[in-house]
C-alpha positions as CSV (number, residue, x, y, z in Angstrom):
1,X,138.3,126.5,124.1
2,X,134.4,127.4,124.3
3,X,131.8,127.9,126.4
4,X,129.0,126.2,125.0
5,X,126.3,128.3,126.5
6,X,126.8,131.5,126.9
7,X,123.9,133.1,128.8
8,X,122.7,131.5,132.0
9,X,119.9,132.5,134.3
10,X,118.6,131.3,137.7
11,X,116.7,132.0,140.7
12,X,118.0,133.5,143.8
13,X,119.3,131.1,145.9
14,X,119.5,128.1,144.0
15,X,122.7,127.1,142.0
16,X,124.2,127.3,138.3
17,X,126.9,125.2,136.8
18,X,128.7,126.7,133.7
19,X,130.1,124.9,131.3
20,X,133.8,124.8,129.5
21,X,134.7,122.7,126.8
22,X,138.2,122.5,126.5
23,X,140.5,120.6,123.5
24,X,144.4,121.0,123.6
25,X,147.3,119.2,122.5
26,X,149.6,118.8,124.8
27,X,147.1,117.9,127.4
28,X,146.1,120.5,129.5
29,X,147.9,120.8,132.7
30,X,145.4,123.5,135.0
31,X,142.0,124.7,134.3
32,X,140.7,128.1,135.8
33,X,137.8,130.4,136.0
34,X,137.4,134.3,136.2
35,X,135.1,136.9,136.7
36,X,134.8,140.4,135.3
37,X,134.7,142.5,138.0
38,X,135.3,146.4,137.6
39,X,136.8,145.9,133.8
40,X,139.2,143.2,135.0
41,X,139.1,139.4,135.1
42,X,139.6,138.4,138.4
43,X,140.3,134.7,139.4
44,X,138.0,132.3,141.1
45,X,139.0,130.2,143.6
46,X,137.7,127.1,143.9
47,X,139.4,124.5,146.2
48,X,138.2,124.6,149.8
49,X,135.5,126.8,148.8
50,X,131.7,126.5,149.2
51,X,130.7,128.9,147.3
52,X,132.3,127.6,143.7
53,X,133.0,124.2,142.5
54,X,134.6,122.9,139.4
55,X,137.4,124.1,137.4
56,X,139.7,121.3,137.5
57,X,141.6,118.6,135.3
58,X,138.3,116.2,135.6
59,X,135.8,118.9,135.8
60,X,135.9,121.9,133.7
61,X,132.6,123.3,134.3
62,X,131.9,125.9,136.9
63,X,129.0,126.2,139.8
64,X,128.4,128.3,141.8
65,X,126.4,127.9,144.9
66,X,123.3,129.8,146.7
67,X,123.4,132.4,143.6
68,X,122.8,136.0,145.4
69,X,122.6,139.6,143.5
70,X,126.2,140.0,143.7
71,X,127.3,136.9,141.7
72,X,125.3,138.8,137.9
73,X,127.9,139.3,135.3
74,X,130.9,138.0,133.0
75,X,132.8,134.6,133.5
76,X,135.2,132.8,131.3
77,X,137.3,130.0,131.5
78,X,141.3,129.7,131.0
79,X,143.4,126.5,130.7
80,X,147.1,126.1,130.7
81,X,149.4,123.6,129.1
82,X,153.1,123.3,128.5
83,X,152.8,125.4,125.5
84,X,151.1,128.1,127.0
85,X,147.6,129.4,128.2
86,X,144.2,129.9,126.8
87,X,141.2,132.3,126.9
88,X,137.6,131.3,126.1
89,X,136.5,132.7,122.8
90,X,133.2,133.6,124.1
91,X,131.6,134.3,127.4
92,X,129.1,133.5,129.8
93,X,127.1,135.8,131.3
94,X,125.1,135.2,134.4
95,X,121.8,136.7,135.3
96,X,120.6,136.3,138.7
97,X,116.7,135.9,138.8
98,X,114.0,136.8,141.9
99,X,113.5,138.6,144.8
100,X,115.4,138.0,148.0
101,X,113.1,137.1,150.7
102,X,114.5,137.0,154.0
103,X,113.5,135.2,157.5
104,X,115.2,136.5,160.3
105,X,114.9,134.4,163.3
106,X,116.2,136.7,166.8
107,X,116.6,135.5,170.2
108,X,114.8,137.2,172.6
109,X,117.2,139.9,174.4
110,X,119.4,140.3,170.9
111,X,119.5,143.2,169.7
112,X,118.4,144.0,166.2
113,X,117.4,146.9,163.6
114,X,114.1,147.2,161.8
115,X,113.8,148.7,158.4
116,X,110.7,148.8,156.0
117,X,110.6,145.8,153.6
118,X,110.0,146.5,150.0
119,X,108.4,144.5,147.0
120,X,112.2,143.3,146.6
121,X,113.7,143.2,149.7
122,X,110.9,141.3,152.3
123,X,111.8,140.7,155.4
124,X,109.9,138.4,158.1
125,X,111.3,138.9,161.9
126,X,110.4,135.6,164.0
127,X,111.3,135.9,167.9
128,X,112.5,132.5,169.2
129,X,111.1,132.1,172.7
130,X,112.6,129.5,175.2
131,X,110.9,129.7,178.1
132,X,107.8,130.9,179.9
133,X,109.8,133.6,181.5
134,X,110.7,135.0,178.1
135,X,107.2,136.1,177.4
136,X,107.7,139.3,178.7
137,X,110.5,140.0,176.8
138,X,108.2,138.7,173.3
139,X,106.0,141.3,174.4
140,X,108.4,144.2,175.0
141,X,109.7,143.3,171.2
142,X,106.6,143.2,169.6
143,X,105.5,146.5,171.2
144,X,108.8,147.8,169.4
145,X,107.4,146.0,166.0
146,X,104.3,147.6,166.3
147,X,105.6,151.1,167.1
């Protein structure tokens, strides 16, 4: 079992598939991914999930969806057969690329918390305004911005 690639990078936000190539006699019966979080491999669910895909008897390969920050580091693959279970020789390791830039659309009343944006971290605050007799309240808000 090998991981033909075994550095991937991508932007923020977008997605990443990772593949797993997988020969075994007898056939193998489950297919499963980890991730190395904290010096430990941790599993990584992926039925009814929408944030990974993959890892099964028809698809080996891995993606994961809407990369953020958090999903950088280690991943391997594992099948299992009747004669036992297997451990990618190699690794992939995942580098997520970019800046996170953030729209934040509020409705007018809701409350909310400003912070300064940096080059890494932008944030853009729209107010959603619904009616004419909201205008008041746009105002109040962006006095508050402007503070």
């Amino acid at each position: 079992m090998t991981l033909p690639v075994i550095s991937y990078q991508q932007t923020y936000g977008q997605n990443v598939t990772i593949q797993c190539s997988v020969t075994a006699t007898p056939a193998i019966t489950s297919v499963l991914w980890q991730r190395l979080v904290n010096g430990n491999y941790v599993d990584i669910t992926t039925q009814s999930s929408t944030k990974y895909y993959g890892g099964t008897l028809t698809n080996y390969a891995l993606t994961i969806t809407n990369l953020v920050f958090t999903d950088n580091g280690e991943y391997r693959c594992t099948a299992t057969n009747q004669v036992g279970r297997g451990v990618s020789a190699n690794r992939a390791n995942l580098q997520v690329l970019g800046s996170k830039s953030s729209s934040r659309e509020l409705v007018v009343g809701q409350h909310f918390m400003l912070r300064n944006p940096s080059e890494t971290d932008s944030l853009l605050y729209k107010v959603a305004i619904d009616s004419l007799s909201s205008i008041s309240n746009f105002l109040s808000i962006m006095l508050i911005i402007n503070i």
